[in-house]
C-alpha positions as CSV (number, residue, x, y, z in Angstrom):
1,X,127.8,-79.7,12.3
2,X,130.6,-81.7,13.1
3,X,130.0,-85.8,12.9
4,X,132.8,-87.7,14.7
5,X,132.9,-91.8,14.6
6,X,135.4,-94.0,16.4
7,X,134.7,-97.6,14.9
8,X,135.4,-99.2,17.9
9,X,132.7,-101.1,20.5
10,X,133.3,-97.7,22.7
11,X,132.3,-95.8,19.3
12,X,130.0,-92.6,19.5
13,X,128.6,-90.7,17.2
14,X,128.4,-87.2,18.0
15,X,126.2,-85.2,16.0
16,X,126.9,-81.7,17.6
17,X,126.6,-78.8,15.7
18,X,128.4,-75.3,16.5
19,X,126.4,-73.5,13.7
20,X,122.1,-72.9,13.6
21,X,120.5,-75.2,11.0
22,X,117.0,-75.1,9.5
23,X,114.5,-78.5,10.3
24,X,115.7,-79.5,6.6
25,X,119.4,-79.9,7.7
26,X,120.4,-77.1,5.3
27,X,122.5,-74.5,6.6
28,X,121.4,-71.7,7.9
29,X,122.8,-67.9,8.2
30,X,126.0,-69.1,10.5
31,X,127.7,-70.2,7.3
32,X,128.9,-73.1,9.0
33,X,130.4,-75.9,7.0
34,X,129.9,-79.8,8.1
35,X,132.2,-81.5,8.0
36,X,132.4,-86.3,8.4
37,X,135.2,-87.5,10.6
38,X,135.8,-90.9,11.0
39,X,138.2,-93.0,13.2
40,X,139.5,-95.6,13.6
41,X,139.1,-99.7,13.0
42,X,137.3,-100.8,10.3
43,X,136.7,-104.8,10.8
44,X,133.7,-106.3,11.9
45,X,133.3,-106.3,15.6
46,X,133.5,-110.2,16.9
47,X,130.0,-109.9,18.0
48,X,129.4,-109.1,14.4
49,X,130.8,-112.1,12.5
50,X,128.4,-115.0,14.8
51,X,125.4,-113.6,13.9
52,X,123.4,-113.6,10.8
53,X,123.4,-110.1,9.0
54,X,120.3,-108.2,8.4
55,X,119.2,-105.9,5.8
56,X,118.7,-102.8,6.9
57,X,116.9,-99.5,5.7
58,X,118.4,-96.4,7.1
59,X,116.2,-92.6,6.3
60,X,117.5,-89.2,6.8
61,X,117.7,-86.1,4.9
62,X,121.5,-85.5,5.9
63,X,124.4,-87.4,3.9
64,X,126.7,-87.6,6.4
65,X,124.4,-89.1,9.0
66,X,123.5,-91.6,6.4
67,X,127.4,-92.0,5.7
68,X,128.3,-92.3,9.4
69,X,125.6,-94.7,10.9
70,X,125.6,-96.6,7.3
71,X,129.5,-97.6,8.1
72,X,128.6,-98.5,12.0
73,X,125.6,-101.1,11.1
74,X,127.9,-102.0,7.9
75,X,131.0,-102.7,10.6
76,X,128.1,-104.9,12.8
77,X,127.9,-107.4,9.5
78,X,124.9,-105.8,8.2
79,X,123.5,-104.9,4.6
80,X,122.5,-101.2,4.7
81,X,120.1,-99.6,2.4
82,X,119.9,-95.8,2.2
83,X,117.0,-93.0,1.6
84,X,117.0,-89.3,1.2
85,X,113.4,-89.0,3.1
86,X,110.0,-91.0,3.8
87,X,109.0,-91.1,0.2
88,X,112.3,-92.5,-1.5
89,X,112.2,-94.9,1.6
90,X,108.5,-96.2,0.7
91,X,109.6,-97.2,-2.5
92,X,112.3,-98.6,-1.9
93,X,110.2,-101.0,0.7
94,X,108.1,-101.4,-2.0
95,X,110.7,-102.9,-3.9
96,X,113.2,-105.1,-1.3
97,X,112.6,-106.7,1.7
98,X,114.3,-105.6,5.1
99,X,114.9,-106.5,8.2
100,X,114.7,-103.1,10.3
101,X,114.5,-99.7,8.9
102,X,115.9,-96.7,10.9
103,X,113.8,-93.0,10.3
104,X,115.3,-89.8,11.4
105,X,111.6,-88.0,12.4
106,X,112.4,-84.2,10.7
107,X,113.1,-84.4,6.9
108,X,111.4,-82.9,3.4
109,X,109.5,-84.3,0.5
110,X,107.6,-86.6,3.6
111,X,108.7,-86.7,7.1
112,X,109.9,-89.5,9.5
113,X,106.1,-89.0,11.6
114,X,104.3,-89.9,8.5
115,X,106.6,-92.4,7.4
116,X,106.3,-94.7,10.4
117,X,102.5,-94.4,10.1
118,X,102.9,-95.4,6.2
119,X,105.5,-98.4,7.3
120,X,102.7,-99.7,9.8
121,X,100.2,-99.7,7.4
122,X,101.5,-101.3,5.0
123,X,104.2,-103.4,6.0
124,X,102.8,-104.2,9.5
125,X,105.3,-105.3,12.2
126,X,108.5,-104.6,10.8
127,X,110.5,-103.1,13.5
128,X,111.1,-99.5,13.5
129,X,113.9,-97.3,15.6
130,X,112.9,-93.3,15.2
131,X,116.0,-91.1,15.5
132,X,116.3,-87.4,16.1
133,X,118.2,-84.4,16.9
134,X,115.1,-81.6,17.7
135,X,112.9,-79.3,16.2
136,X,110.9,-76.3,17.4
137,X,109.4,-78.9,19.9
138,X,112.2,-80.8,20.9
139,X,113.1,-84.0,20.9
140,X,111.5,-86.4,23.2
141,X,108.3,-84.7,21.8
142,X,109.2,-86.0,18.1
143,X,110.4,-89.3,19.8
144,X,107.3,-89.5,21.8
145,X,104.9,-89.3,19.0
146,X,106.9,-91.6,17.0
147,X,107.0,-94.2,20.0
148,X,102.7,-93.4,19.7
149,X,102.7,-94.0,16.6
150,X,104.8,-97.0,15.9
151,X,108.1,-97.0,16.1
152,X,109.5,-99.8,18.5
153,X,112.3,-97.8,19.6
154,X,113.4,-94.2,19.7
155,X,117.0,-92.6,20.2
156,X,118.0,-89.0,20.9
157,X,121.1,-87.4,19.0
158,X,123.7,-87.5,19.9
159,X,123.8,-91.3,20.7
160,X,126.4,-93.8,21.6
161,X,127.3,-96.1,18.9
162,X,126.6,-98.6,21.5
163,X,123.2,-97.8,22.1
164,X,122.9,-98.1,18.3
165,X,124.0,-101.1,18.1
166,X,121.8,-102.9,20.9
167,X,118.6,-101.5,19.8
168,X,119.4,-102.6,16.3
169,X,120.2,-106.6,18.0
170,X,117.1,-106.2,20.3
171,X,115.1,-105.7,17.7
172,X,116.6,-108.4,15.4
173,X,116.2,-110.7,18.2
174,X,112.6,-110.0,18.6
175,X,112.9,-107.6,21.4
176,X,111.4,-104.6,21.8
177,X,107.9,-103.0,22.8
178,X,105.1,-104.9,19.9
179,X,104.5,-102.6,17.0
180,X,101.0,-101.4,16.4
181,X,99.6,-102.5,13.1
């Protein structure tokens, strides 16, 4: 898998991967290596310094994902909060407040799916944006049934930075479809 990240407003993130790997992001018999490339600027986009910074929770099983889109919300202004899966995440809410969490939907120890369903029921509307890359089923089906089940928003990998970035603002400025409680 090879992550590539231009820091700029035109910033991607392409998540493409030229080797096979297994629902839990671990490599699988290709013996591909990934590999984290990032480019370019490193200030906080003007858009970024007039508006007040959120504190954000960001979940997903792979490191460099959690590197990559941890810089581009860090870049925006905001305070970013990582977890490994939908357990570590849980606690974590338990603990700290946030603004927005962001759930990749296929990970171990307990899923993005499950997650969202835990977030609603215990922490009611706090906006949700589902991300994933596939699975046996695909994506939109993952992304479908996370819409369902209460994640305001839902974006397919690979995705523009600045699609990212706007679903992040819409949601912080109260935008969005209403979560279910």
């Amino acid at each position: 898998m090879v992550l590539t990240a231009r820091m700029s407003n035109a910033a991607c993130i392409d998540m493409s991967t030229s080797g096979s790997q297994s629902a839990s992001g671990n490599e699988s018999s290709g013996g591909q290596r990934n590999s984290l490339k990032i480019v370019g600027d490193d200030t906080l986009s003007a858009v970024a310094q007039t508006r007040k910074p959120a504190t954000i929770l960001l979940i997903d099983d792979d490191e460099q994902v959690l590197n990559v889109l941890g810089e581009m919300l860090r870049l925006e202004g905001h305070e970013v909060y990582t977890a490994e899966n939908g357990m570590i995440a849980l606690a974590i809410l338990s603990r700290e407040a946030f603004d927005l969490v962001i759930t990749d939907l296929i990970m171990p120890e307990k899923e993005g799916l499950e997650t969202i369903a835990d977030i609603r029921r215990e922490f009611g509307a706090l906006p949700i944006i589902a991300i994933s890359g596939g699975g046996r089923g695909g994506p939109m089906n993952y992304l479908e049934t996370a819409r369902y089940i209460g994640a305001d928003k839902a974006l397919k990998k690979p995705f523009q930075r600045r699609e990212l970035i706007a679903a992040v603002q819409e949601l912080l400025d109260g935008g969005g479809s209403p979560a279910t409680a």
